[in-house]
VEXDREN-747940 format. One record per residue (C-alpha): residue number from 1; z, x, y. Coordinates in nm, 4 decimals, decimal comma, always signed. Layout:
BEGIN
NUM:Z:X:Y
...
! end
This chain:
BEGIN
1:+0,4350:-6,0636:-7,4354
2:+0,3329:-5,9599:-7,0749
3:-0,0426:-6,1105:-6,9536
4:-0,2623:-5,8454:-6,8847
5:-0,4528:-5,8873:-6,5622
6:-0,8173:-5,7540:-6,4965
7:-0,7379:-5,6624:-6,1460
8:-1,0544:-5,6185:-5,9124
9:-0,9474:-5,2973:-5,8113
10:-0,6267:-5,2101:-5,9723
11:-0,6291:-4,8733:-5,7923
12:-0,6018:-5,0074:-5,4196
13:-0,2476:-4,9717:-5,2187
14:-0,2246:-5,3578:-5,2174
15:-0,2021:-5,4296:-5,5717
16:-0,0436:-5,1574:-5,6598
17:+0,2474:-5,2843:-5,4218
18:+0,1988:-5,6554:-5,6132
19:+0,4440:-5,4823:-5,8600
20:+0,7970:-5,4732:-5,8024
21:+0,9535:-5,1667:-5,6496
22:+1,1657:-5,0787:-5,9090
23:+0,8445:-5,1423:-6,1844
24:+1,0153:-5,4041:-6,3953
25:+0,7806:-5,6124:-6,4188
26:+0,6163:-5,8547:-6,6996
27:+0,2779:-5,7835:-6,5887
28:+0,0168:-5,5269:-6,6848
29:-0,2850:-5,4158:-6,5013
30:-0,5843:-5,2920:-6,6594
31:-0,6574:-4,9422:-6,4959
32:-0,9785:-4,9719:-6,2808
33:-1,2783:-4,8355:-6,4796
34:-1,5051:-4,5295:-6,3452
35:-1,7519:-4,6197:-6,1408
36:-2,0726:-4,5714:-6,1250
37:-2,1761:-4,1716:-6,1702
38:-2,3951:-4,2383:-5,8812
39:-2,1499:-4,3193:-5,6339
40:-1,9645:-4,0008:-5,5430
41:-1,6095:-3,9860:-5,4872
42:-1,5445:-4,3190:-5,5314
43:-1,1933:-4,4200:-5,7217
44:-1,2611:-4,8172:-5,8176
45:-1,5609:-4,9037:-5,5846
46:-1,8314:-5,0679:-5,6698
47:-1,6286:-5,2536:-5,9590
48:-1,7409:-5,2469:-6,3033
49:-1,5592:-5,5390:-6,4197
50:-1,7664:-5,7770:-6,1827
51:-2,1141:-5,5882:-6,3459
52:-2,2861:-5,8952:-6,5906
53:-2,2038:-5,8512:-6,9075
54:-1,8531:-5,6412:-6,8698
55:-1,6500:-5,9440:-6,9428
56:-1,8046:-6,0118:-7,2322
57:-1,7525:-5,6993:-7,3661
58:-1,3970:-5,6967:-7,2590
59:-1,2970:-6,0403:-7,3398
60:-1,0434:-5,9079:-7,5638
61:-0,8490:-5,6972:-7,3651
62:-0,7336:-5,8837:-7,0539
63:-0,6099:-6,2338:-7,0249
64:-0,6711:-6,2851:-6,6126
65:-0,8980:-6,1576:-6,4112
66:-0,7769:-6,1216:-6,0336
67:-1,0234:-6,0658:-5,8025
68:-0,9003:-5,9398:-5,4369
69:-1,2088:-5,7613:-5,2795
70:-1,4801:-5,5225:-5,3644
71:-1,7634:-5,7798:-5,4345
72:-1,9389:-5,6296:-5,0767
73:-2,2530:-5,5893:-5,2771
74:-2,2332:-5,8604:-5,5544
75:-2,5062:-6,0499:-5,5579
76:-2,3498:-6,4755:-5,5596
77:-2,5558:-6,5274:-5,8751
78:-2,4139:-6,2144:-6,1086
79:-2,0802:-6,3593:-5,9221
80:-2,1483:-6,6825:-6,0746
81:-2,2521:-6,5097:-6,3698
82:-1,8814:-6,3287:-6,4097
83:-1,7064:-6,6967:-6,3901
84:-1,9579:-6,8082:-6,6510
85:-1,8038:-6,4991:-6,8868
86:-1,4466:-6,6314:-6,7988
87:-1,5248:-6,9557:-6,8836
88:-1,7157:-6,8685:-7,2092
89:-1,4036:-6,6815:-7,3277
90:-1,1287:-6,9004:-7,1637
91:-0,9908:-6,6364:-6,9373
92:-0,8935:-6,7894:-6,6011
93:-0,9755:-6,6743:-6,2659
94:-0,7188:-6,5948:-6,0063
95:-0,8649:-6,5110:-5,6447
96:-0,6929:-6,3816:-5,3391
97:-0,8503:-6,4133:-5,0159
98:-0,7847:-6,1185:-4,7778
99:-1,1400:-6,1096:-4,6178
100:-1,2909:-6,4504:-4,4267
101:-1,5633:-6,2772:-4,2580
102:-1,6429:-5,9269:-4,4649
103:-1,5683:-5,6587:-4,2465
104:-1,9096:-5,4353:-4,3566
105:-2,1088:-5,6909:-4,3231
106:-2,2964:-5,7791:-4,0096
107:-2,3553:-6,1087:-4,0806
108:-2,1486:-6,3609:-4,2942
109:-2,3829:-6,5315:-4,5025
110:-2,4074:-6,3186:-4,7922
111:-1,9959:-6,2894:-4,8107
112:-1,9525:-6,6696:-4,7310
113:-2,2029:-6,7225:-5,0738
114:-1,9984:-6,4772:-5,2658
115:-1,6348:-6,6599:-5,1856
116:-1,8133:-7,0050:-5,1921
117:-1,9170:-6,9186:-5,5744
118:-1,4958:-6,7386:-5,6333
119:-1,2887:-6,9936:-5,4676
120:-1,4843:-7,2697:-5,6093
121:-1,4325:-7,1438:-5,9275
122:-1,0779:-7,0081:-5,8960
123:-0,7830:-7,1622:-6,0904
124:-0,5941:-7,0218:-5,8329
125:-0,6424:-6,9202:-5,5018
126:-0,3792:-6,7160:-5,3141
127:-0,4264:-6,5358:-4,9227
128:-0,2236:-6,3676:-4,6801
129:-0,1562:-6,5670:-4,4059
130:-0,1418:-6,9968:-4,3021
131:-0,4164:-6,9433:-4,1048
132:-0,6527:-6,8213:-4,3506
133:-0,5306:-7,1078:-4,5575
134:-0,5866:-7,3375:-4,2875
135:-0,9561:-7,2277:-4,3080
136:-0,9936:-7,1921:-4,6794
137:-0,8840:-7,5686:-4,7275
138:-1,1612:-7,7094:-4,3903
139:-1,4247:-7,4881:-4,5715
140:-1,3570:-7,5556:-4,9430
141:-1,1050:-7,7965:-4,9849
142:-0,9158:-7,5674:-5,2020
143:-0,5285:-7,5139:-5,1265
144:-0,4115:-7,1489:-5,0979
145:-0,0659:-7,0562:-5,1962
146:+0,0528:-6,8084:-4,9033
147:+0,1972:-6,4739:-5,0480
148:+0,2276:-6,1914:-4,7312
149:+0,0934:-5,8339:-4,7665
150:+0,3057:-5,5948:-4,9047
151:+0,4301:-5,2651:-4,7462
152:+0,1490:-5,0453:-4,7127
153:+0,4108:-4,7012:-4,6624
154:+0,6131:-4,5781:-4,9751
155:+0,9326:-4,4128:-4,9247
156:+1,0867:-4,2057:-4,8235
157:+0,8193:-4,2485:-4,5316
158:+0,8842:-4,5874:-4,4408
159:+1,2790:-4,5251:-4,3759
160:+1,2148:-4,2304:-4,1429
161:+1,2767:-4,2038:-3,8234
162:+1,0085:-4,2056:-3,5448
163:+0,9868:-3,8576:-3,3771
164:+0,9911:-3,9004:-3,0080
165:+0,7092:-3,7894:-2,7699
166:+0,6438:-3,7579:-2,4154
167:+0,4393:-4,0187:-2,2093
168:+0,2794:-4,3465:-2,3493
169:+0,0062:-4,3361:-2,6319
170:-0,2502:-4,5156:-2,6912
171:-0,4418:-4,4877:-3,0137
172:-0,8157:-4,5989:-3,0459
173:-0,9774:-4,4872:-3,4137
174:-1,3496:-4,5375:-3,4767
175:-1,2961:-4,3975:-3,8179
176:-1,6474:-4,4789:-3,9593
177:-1,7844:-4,7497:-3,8202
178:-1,7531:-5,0513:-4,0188
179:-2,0084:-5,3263:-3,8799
180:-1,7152:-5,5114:-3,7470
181:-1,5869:-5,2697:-3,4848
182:-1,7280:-5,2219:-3,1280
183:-1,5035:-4,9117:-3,0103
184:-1,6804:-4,8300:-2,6979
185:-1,6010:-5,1636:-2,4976
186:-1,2770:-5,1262:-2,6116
187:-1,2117:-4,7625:-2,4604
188:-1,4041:-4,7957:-2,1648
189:-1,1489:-5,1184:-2,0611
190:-0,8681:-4,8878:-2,1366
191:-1,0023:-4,6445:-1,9720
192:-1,0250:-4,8226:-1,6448
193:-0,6634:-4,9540:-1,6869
194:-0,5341:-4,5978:-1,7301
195:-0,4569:-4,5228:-1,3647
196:-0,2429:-4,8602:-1,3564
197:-0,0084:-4,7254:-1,6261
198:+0,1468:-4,3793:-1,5193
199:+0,2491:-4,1322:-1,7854
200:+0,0022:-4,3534:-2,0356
201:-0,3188:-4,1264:-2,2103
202:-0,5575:-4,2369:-2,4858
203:-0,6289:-4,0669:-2,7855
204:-0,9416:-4,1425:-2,9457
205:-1,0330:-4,0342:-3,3081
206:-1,3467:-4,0521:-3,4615
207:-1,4750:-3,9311:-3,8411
208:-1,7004:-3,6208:-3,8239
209:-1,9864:-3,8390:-3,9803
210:-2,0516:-4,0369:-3,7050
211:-1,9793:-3,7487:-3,4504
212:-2,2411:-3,5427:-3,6022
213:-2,6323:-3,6039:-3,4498
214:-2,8614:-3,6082:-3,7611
215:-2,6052:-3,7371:-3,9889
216:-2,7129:-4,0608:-4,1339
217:-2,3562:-4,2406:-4,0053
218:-2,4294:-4,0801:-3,6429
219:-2,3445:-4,3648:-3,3814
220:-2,5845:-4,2720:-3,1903
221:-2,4539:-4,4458:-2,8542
222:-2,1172:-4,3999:-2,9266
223:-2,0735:-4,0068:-2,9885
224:-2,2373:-3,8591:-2,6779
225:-2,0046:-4,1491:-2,4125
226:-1,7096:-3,9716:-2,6140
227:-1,7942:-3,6277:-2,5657
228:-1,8559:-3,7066:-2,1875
229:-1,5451:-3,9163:-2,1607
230:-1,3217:-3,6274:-2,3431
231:-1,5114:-3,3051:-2,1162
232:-1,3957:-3,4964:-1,7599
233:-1,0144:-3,5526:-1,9016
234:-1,0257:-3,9231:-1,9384
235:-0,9672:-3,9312:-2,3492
236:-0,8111:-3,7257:-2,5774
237:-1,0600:-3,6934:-2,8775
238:-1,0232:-3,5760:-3,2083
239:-1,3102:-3,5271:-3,4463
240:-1,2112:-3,4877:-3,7940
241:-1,2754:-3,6406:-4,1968
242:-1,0685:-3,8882:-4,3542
243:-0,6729:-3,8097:-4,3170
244:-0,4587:-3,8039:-4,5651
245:-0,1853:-4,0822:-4,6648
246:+0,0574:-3,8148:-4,5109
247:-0,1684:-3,7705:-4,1765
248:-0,2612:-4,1413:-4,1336
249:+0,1860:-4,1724:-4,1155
250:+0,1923:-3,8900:-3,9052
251:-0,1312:-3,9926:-3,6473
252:+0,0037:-4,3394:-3,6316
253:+0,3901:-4,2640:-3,5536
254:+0,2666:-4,0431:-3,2775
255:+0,1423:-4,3342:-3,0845
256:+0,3033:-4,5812:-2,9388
257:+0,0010:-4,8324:-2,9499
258:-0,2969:-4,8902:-3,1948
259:-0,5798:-5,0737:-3,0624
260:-0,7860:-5,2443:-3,3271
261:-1,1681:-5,2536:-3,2230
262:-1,2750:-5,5612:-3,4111
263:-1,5426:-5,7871:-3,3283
264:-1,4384:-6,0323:-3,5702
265:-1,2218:-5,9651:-3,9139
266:-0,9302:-6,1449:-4,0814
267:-0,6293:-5,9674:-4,1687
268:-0,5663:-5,5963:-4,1831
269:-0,3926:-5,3190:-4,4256
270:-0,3753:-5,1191:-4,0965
271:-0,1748:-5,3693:-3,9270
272:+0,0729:-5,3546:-4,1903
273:+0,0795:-4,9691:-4,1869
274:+0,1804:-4,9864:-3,8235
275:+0,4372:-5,2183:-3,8639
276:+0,5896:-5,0095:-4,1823
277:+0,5915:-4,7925:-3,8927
278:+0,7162:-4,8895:-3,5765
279:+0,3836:-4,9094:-3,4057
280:+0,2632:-5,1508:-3,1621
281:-0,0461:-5,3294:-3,2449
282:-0,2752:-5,4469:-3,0143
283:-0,5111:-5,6904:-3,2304
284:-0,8298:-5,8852:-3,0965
285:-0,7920:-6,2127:-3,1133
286:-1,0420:-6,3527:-3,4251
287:-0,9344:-6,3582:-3,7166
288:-0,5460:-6,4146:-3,8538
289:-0,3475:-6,0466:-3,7222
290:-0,0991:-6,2597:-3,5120
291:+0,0012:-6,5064:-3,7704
292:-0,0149:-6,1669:-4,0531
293:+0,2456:-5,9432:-3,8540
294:+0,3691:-5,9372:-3,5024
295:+0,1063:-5,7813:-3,2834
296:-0,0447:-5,8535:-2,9204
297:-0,3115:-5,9976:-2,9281
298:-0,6424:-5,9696:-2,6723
299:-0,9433:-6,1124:-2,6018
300:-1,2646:-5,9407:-2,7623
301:-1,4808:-5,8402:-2,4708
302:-1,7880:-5,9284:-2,4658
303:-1,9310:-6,2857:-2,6154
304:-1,6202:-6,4685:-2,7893
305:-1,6806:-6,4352:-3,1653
306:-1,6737:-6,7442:-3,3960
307:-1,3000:-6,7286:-3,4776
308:-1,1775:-6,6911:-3,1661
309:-1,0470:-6,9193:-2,8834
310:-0,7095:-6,8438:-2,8746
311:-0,6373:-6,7901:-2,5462
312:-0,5920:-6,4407:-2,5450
313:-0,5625:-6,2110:-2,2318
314:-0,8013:-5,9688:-2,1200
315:-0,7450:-5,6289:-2,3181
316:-0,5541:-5,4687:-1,9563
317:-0,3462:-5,7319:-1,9463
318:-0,2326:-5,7243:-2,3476
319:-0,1773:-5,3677:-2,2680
320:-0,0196:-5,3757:-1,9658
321:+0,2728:-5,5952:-2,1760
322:+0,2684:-5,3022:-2,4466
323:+0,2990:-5,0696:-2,2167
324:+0,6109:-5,3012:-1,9721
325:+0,7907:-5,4144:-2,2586
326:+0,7117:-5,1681:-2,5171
327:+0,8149:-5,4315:-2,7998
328:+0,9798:-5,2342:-3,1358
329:+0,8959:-5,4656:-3,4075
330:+0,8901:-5,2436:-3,6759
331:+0,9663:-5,3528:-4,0528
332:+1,3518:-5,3094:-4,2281
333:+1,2859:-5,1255:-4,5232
334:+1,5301:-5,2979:-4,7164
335:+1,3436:-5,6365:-4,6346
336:+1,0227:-5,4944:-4,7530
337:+1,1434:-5,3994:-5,0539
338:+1,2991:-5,7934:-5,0937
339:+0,9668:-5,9012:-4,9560
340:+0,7962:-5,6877:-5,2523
341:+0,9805:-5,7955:-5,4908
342:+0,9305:-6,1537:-5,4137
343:+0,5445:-6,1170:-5,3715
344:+0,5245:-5,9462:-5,7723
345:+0,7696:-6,2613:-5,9019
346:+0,5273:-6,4820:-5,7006
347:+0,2097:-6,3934:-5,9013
348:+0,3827:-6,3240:-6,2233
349:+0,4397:-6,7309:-6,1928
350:+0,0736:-6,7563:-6,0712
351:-0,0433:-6,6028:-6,3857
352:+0,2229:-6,7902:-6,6376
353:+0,0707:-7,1251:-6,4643
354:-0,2942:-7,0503:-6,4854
355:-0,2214:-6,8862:-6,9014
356:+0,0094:-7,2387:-6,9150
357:-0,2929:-7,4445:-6,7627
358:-0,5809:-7,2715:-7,0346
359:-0,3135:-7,3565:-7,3310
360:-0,2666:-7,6996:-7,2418
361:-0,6476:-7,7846:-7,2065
362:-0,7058:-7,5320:-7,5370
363:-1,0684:-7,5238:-7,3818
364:-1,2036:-7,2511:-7,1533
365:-1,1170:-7,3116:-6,7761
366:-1,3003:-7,5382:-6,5829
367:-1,3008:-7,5289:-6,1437
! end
């Protein structure tokens, strides 16, 4: 009988990719309940299943619960209060680390109280890269069994060509703002390089929201140096909402480099998108990117954040390599669909040997 795993979120690209590609699988994923009426337009976010109480009303119909991300505004003690549930009712707890430093939070404490109450408690704990396991075991003392990200394209996208285009791109998206990107350092240094690299130009895309004065998301600093940088020539920027799946394939293929603007992070589904395909990263160095998927990595301007000290160049010079030796690392499709299908056999053993664990004590898991 195939376990039946309380994923938190089911409905995310990343575990839906934990199965295998051709869907034989021995697992089954509860489907994310609705959230919240309250929270418009939201698909799994915040998630119900972490909510006091929901376990216990659930008990019966899951036998894991996996818990990936989401928690951004779980308080430690209902957190606590969710492994208490488990406990109660002998379910185990499998946790997956993707996120050292929350990415929408400005400070860490909060997030490094909510994994210090899940990893603690976890029967298992899984993350993406040896680095982050590195960490988890100095700050914990908990070993994390390495399982990579899967492919974040789907076919028949991911085995399509790249169309060609003139000149050199370089790609720069503010999206919305998450408290752990600085975008405006990071364009005005490419900026200033652009002369140095002939034929190069930068595109810059930001979400209406935080284009739009009055808006509650305005960045208030950021919008008008874009407008003034885009009316003498010097970036090309696009306002615009969310994109697509389909746009997101097409806006990153037409570049040639992506420039993350993170002030400090850990790994990164974008990351993976580009190298699904065939874009060159350019990733500041905090965090795990370099050890995730190949990438160039830079120094953050500005005051070195806590996780860095890598010895990373300058931003100019990481993009004066990108630009030299244009690298093309991007992934074989036919290894990410090996690499898939590994990663869904790997936790389908995770959750045998957590169920196998529970049976042998016959008494609710313990940390």
């Amino acid at each position: 009988m195939s376990p039946v795993i309380a994923s938190v979120p089911a409905g995310h690209v990343y575990v839906r990719h934990l199965a295998p590609p051709d869907g034989e699988t021995t697992v089954t994923r509860l489907a994310d309940p609705r959230p919240r009426a309250d929270v418009p337009d939201a698909q799994w976010w915040p998630p119900r299943m972490l909510e006091p109480g929901w376990v216990d009303r659930h008990a019966d119909e899951f036998d894991v619960m996996h818990v990936h991300f989401g928690f951004d505004a779980v308080s430690p003690e209902d957190l606590a209060e969710v492994v208490g549930s488990l406990r109660r009712h002998g379910k185990p707890l499998v946790v997956t680390v993707h996120d050292l430093r929350n990415p929408h939070h400005a400070e860490p404490g909060l997030h490094d109280a909510q994994l210090g109450v899940l990893v603690r408690a976890a029967d298992a704990v899984l993350t993406l890269t040896a680095g982050a396991a590195a960490e988890i075991a100095e700050r914990w003392g908990r070993e994390a069994l390495v399982v990579p990200h899967p492919h974040v394209v789907e076919e028949p996208r991911l085995s399509q060509g790249r169309v060609p285009h003139a000149g050199f791109v370089i790609g720069v998206h503010a999206k919305s703002l998450r408290a752990s990107m600085d975008p405006l350092p990071v364009i005005e240094e490419i900026v200033a390089a652009l002369p140095g690299l002939p034929g190069a130009r930068l595109r810059v895309d930001a979400h209406t929201d935080v284009m739009t004065p009055g808006n509650p998301r305005h960045a208030v600093e950021l919008e008008p140096r874009l407008r003034e940088l885009a009316d003498d020539g010097r970036i090309d920027l696009h306002v615009h909402d969310y994109f697509t799946d389909d746009e997101l394939w097409d806006y990153l293929q037409s570049l040639d480099v992506s420039v993350l603007p993170y002030r400090f992070g850990t790994h990164s589904g974008w990351l993976e998108a580009c190298h699904d395909l065939g874009t060159t990263v350019l990733a500041p160095d905090c965090g795990y990117y370099a050890d995730q998927r190949p990438c160039i990595l830079y120094a953050v301007p500005g005051p070195a954040p806590a996780q860095s000290g890598r010895g990373a160049p300058p931003l100019r010079e990481a993009l004066l390599r990108a630009y030299r030796d244009r690298p093309s690392w991007r992934a074989d499709p036919e290894q990410r669909r090996r690499e898939r299908l590994e990663i869904s056999r790997v936790h389908e053993q995770v959750y045998a040997a957590v169920l196998a664990d529970v049976a042998q004590r016959g008494v609710p898991c313990t940390s």
